[in-house]
C-alpha positions, 0 to 999 in steps of 0.5 A: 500500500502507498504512503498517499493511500495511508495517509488518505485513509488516516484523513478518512479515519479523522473526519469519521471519529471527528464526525462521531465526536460532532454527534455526541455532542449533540445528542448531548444537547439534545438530552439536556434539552430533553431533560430541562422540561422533565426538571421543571414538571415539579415546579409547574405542578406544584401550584396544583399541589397547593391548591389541593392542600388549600381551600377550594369552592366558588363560597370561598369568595364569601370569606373574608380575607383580612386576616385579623378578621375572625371569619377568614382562613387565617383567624379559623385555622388558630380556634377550635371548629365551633369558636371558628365557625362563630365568625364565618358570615357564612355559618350564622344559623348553623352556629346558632343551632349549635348554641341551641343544641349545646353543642358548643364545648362538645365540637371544640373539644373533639380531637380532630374531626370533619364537619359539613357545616351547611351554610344560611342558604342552606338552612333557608331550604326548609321551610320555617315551620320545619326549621322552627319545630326542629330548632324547638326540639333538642333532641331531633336538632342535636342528632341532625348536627352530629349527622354532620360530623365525621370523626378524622379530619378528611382531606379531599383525597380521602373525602369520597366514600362512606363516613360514619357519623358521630349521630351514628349513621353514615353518610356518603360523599361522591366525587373527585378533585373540587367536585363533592356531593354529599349525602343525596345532593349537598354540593361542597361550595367551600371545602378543605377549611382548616381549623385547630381542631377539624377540617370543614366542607361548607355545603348547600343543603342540610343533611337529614338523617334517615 
C-alpha cells in the first residue's frame, strides 16, 4: 500500500471519529434539552399541589380575607371548629343551632374531626315551620348536627366514600378533585377549611338523617 493511500485513509479515519465526536455532542444537547422540561414538571405542578392542600369552592369568595378578621382562613385555622365557625358570615344559623343544641364545648373539644357545616342558604331550604319545630326540639336538632360530623379530619383525597357519623349513621360523599356531593345532593361550595381542631366542607343543603 502507498504512503498517499495511508495517509488518505488516516484523513478518512479523522473526519469519521471527528464526525462521531460532532454527534455526541449533540445528542448531548439534545438530552439536556430533553431533560430541562422533565426538571421543571415539579415546579409547574406544584401550584396544583397547593391548591389541593388549600381551600377550594366558588363560597370561598364569601370569606373574608383580612386576616385579623375572625371569619377568614387565617383567624379559623388558630380556634377550635365551633369558636371558628362563630365568625364565618357564612355559618350564622348553623352556629346558632349549635348554641341551641349545646353543642358548643362538645365540637371544640373533639380531637380532630370533619364537619359539613351547611351554610344560611342552606338552612333557608326548609321551610320555617320545619326549621322552627326542629330548632324547638333538642333532641331531633342535636342528632341532625352530629349527622354532620365525621370523626378524622378528611382531606379531599380521602373525602369520597362512606363516613360514619358521630349521630351514628353514615353518610356518603361522591366525587373527585373540587367536585363533592354529599349525602343525596349537598354540593361542597367551600371545602378543605382548616381549623385547630377539624377540617370543614361548607355545603348547600342540610343533611337529614334517615
Amino acid at each position: 500500500m502507498s504512503r498517499r493511500t495511508i495517509a488518505a485513509l488516516i484523513a478518512v479515519g479523522a473526519l469519521a471519529l471527528s464526525a462521531c465526536g460532532n454527534g455526541d455532542d449533540g445528542n448531548t444537547s439534545s438530552n439536556n434539552g430533553a431533560g430541562e422540561p422533565t426538571g421543571a414538571m415539579p415546579t409547574s405542578a406544584t401550584p396544583a399541589a397547593g391548591m389541593m392542600a388549600g381551600q377550594f369552592g366558588a363560597g370561598c369568595a364569601a370569606v373574608p380575607t383580612d386576616p385579623s378578621n375572625p371569619g377568614s382562613f387565617d383567624a379559623m385555622a388558630k380556634v377550635p371548629v365551633a369558636t371558628a365557625a362563630s365568625g364565618n358570615p357564612l355559618l350564622s344559623v348553623l352556629v346558632g343551632a349549635v348554641k341551641k343544641a349545646n353543642l358548643v364545648d362538645s365540637l371544640n373539644s373533639a380531637q380532630g374531626v370533619t364537619v359539613f357545616a351547611p351554610t344560611n342558604d342552606a338552612f333557608a331550604k326548609i321551610p320555617k315551620a320545619d326549621l322552627d319545630k326542629v330548632v324547638a326540639d333538642n333532641a331531633t336538632l342535636t342528632k341532625i348536627l352530629t349527622y354532620h360530623v365525621v370523626p378524622g379530619k378528611l382531606s379531599p383525597e380521602q373525602l369520597a366514600g362512606p363516613h360514619k357519623t358521630l349521630q351514628g349513621g353514615t353518610v356518603t360523599v361522591a366525587g373527585s378533585g373540587t367536585d363533592f356531593t354529599v349525602g343525596m345532593s349537598a354540593k361542597v361550595v367551600c371545602g378543605n377549611v382548616s381549623t385547630a381542631n377539624a377540617t370543614v366542607y361548607i355545603i348547600d343543603t342540610v343533611l337529614m338523617p334517615s
